[in-house]
N, C-alpha and C positions, 0 to 999 in steps of 0.2 A: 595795844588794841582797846583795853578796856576805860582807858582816858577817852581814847577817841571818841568812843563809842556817847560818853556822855556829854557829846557838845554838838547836835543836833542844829545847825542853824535856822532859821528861819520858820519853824514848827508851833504852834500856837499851842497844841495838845502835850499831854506829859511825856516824856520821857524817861523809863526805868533799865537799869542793869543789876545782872543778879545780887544780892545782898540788900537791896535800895527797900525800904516800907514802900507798899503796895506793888512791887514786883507781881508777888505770886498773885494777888488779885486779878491783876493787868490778865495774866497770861491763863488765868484759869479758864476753863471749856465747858459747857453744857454735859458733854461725854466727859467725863473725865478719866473716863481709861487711857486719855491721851492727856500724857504730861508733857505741857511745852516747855522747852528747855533753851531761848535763844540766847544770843549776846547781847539785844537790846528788846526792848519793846517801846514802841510809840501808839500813846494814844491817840490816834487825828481826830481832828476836831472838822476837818473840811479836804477838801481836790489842793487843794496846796499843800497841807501840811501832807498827804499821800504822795505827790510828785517831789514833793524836797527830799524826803526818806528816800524814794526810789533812786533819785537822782548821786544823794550822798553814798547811799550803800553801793552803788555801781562804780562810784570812785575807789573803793575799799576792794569790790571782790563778792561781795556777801551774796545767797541769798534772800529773798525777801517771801515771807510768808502772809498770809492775813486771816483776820477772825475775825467773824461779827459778834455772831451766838455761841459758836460752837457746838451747834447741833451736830454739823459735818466734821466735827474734828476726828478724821480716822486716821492722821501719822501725825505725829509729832512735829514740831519747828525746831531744829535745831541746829546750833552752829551758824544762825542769820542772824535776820530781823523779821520780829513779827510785829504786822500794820494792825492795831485792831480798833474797827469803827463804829463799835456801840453808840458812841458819843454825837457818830454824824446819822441826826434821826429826822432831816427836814421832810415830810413832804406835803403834797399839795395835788390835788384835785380838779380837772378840768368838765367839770359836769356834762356842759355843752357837746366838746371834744369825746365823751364819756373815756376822758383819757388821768394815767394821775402819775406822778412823778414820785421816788421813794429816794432818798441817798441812801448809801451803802451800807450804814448801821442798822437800818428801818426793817421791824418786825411786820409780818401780815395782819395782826391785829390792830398797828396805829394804821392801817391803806381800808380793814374792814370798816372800821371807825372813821374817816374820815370821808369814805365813799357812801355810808348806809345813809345818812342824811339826803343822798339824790336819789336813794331805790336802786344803786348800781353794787357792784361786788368786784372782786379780782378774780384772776384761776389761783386761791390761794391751796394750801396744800392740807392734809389732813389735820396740822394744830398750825392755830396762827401766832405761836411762841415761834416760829422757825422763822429766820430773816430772808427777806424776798428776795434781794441778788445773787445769794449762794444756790439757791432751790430753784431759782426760777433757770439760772445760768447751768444746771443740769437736766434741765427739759421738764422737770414741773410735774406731778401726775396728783392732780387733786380733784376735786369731788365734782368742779365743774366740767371735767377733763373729756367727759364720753360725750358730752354736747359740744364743747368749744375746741379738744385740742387741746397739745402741752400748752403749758404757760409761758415757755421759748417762741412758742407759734407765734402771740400776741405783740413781741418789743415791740415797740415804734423806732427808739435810737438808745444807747448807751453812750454813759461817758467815761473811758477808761483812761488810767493810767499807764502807760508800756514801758520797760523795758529802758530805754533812755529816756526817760523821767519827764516826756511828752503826756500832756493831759488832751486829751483826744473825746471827740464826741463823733460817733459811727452810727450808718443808718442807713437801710437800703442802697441810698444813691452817693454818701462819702465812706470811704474806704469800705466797699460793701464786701473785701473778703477775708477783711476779719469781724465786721457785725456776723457774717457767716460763722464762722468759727466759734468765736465766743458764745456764741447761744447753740448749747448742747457740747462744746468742750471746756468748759468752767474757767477755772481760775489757770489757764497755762498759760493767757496771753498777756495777762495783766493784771492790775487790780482794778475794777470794776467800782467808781465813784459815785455813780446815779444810772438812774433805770427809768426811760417814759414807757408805757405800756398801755393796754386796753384795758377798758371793764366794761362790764355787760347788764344789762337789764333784769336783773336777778335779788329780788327783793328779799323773797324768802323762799322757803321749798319746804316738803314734807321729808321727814326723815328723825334718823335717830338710830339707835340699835335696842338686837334683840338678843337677849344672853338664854345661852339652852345648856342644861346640868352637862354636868359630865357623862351621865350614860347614855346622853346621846349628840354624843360628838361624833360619830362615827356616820350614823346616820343622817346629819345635818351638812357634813361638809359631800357625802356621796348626792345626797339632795340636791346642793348650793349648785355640783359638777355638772348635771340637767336642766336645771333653770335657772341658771345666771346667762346661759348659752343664747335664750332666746330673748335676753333682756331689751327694749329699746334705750337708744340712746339718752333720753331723760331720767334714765335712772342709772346711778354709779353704785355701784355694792364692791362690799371686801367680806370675805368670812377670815377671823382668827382665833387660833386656837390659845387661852392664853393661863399661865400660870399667875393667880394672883396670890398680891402676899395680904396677910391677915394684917390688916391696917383698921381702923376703926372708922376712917375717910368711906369708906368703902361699903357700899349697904351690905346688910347682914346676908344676905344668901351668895355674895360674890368675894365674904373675907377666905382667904388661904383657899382659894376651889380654882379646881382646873375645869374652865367651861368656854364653848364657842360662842362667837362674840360676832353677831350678823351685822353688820354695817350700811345702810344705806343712807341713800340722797337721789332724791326726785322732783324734779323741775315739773310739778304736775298737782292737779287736788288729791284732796285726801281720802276721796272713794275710790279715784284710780289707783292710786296707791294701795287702796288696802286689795282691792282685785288680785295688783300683782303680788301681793308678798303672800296673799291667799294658801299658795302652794307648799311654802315653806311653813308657816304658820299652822300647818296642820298635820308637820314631818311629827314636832313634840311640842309637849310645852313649855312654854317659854319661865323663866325663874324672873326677868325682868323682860319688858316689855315696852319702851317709851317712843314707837315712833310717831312723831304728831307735827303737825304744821308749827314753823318755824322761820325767826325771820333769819336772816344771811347770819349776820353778826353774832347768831349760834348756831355754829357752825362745827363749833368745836365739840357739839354734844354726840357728833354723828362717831367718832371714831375715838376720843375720849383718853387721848396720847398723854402721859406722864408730862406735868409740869416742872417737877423739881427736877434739878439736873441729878445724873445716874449713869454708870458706869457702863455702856454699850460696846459691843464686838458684832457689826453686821455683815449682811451678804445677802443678794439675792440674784436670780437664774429669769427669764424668761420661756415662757411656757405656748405652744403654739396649739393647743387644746390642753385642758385639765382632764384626763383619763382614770377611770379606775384605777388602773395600775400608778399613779402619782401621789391620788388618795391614800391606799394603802401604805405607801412606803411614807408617807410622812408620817402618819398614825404610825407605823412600826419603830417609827427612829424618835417620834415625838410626840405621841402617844401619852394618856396617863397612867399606861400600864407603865411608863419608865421614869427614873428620877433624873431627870436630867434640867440643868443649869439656862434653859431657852425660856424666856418669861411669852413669846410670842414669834407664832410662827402664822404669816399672813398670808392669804391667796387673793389678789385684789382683781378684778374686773378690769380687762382695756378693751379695746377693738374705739368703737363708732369714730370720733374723730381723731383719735388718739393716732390712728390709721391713716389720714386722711394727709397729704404734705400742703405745709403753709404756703399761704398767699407769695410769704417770702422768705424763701429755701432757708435753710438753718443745716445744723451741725447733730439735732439730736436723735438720737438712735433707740433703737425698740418698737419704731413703728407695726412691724409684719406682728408684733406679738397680741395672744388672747389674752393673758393672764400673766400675769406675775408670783412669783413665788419668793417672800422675801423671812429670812429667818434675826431675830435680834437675841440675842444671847450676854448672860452678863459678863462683862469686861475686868471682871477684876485679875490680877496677873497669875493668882493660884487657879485660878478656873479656863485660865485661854487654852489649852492642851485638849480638853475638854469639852470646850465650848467649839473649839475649830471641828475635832470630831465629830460630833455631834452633825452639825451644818454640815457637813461632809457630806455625811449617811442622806441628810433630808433632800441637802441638793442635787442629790447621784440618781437625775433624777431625766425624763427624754427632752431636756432642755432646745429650746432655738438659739440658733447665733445671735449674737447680741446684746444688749444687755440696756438699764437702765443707769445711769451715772450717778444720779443720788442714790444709789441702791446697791452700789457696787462696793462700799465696804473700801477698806484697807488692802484692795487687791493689789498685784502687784503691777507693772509695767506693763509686759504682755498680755495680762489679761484685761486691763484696760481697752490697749487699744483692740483686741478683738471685739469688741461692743460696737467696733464699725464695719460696714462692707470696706473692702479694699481701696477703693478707689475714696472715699472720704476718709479714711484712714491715712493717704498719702497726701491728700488734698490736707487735712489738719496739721500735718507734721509741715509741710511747705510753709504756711503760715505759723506754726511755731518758732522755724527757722528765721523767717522773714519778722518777727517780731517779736523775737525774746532768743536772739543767735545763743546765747551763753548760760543758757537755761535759768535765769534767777528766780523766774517763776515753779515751783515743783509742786507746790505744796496738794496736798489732798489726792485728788487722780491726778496723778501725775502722767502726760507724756512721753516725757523721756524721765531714767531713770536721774 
């Protein structure tokens, strides 16, 4: 098999199998709590070299895994082929259309960059280090989100790969039920080669975060529980509570302290802004303080997410009110009266459009939901025992049915597909059936097991 394996035809990008220099490069993850472990790895370089892999590996048996970033790497690949498409980074820009086209490899910061120049934006997600096809293809939830709706709402068409090594381009009105499917059930259907989408008239917005000490974490998240409730939709907020480490990167009042971390974004001036955050802004005082007008392109200052790759174990629950009683128990189990292994535990704001069903139906789930409750814990392999407890206690907690798919963690099977009502639940499996019969697609949320 391992001859085989290295004779790839027709593939313009590299080709590695275990022992080969730059194997472990290839196959490395942003998370690295997840070690990929396949038979081969291909780097595509384009929609070809992804349907020749797909194609070849289906003669073999295999199946077939992919990476962009490896933000989302929450199971391992192993025993396939893993597709990874850093490499494939085209995109392009339709100002007029206010439309922009990304391939498969393409982070949100080369789509912020290349749209800021017309005064337009994407629904990109909290850091734009996260590759847009994986993010967007789990329904999206970023800062634009309480004005526009998931990022799934927006496709225009994709261009995938399926299962018998057919490269396909889907969209409302050609094969429109698995354009359905694939936007809000991820990577079960195929491999996802290019993404057309919208962008919006969003130049810049006021925003940033506000960091409040430790002794009054308590009082700021019972705060955040009252007036995030009554938020309009031009403003998105997240409160987190988060464990920093004593880095020198890091200004002086936030090295090694556990302190809440107010997050906003407001599509709005900077006197309405300060109006609304008025209330919180005078719960304590703030140790930092930087919300201010901003164009798109920092974006990244509002939520302020780890650049360097770092070893993650997530999870998170949907919440149909943030109640007292949720407060408390997250403080009880995550609290900094405890020493416990969780760098951040986030409550982020949905409702306004997030609620709202698109123009043209999708697959993504978590609509009914108020808030999100999403916990990230470090992934090293002496701490998982630990860390899964932990999130236990925090998520044991008067959850909604449902769930968020990039927020779902390394769940298993069943818990996946409980993130749907039943009837899209069986509607997804029909089309899994119908286009990927022999499961070669698994990887991440998986489906079927």
């Amino acid at each position: 098999m391992t001859t085989a394996l290295t004779s790839l035809p027709a593939v313009a990008g590299p080709v590695y199998v275990p022992g080969d220099e730059g194997f472990a490069d290839e196959v490395f993850a942003w998370n690295f709590a997840t070690t990929h472990e396949p038979l081969a790895v291909v780097g595509a370089t384009c929609a070809e070299d992804v349907a020749a892999t797909v194609r070849w590996a289906g003669t073999l048996g295999l199946p077939v895994w992919i990476q962009a970033t490896g933000h989302g790497a929450v199971r391992p690949a192993r025993g396939g082929v893993l597709v990874t498409t850093g490499r494939m980074t085209e995109v392009s820009v339709d100002p007029a259309a206010r439309r922009a086209r990304a391939a498969a490899g393409v982070r949100w910061s080369q789509v912020v960059e290349a749209a800021a120049p017309h005064g337009l934006a994407p629904l990109s997600g909290s850091s734009t280090q996260v590759g847009v096809v994986g993010y967007t293809l789990g329904g999206g939830t970023g800062p634009l989100g309480r004005a526009y709706g998931f990022a799934a709402d927006h496709v225009r068409s994709i261009e995938i790969v399926t299962a018998d090594g057919a490269l396909r381009t889907v969209d409302a009105d050609r094969e429109a039920e698995l354009f359905w499917a694939v936007r809000g059930g991820k990577g079960n259907f195929g491999i996802v080669t290019a993404i057309e989408f919208d962008l919006f008239d969003v130049p810049g917005f006021v925003g940033g975060g506000i960091y409040f000490a430790v002794s009054h974490v308590a009082k700021i998240l019972h705060a955040y529980r009252e007036w995030s409730a009554a938020l309009p939709e031009a403003m998105s907020t997240s409160v987190a509570l988060l464990r920093l480490p004593d880095l020198p990167m890091l200004p002086p009042p936030l090295r090694g302290a556990y302190v809440a971390h107010l997050r906003v974004f407001f599509l709005g001036g900077e006197d309405e802004c300060a109006a609304l955050l008025a209330p919180m802004r005078e719960v304590a005082p703030a140790l930092i303080d930087d919300i201010q007008a901003l164009p798109y392109a920092a974006v990244d200052a509002v939520h302020r997410d780890p650049t360097d790759p770092m070893p993650t174990r997530e999870r998170g629950v949907l919440l149909g009110e943030l109640t007292a009683e949720t407060v408390e128990r997250v403080l009880a189990a995550a609290g900094p009266q405890v020493n416990v292994p969780i760098p951040m535990v986030e409550v982020r704001h949905l409702g306004g459009a997030f609620a709202r069903p698109p123009a043209v139906p999708n697959a993504v789930s978590g609509r009914d939901a108020a808030y999100s409750l999403f916990v990230i814990g470090i992934g090293e392999p002496g701490l998982r025992p630990v860390v899964d407890a932990v999130t236990e206690r925090i998520l044991a907690v008067d959850a909604i049915p449902g769930g968020l798919l990039n927020f779902s963690g390394g769940a298993d099977v069943e818990s996946i597909l409980a993130s749907w009502a039943p009837a899209d639940r069986d509607r997804l499996l029909r089309a899994k059936r119908s286009y990927d019969p022999a499961n070669m697609f698994s990887s991440g949320q998986a489906l079927i097991a």
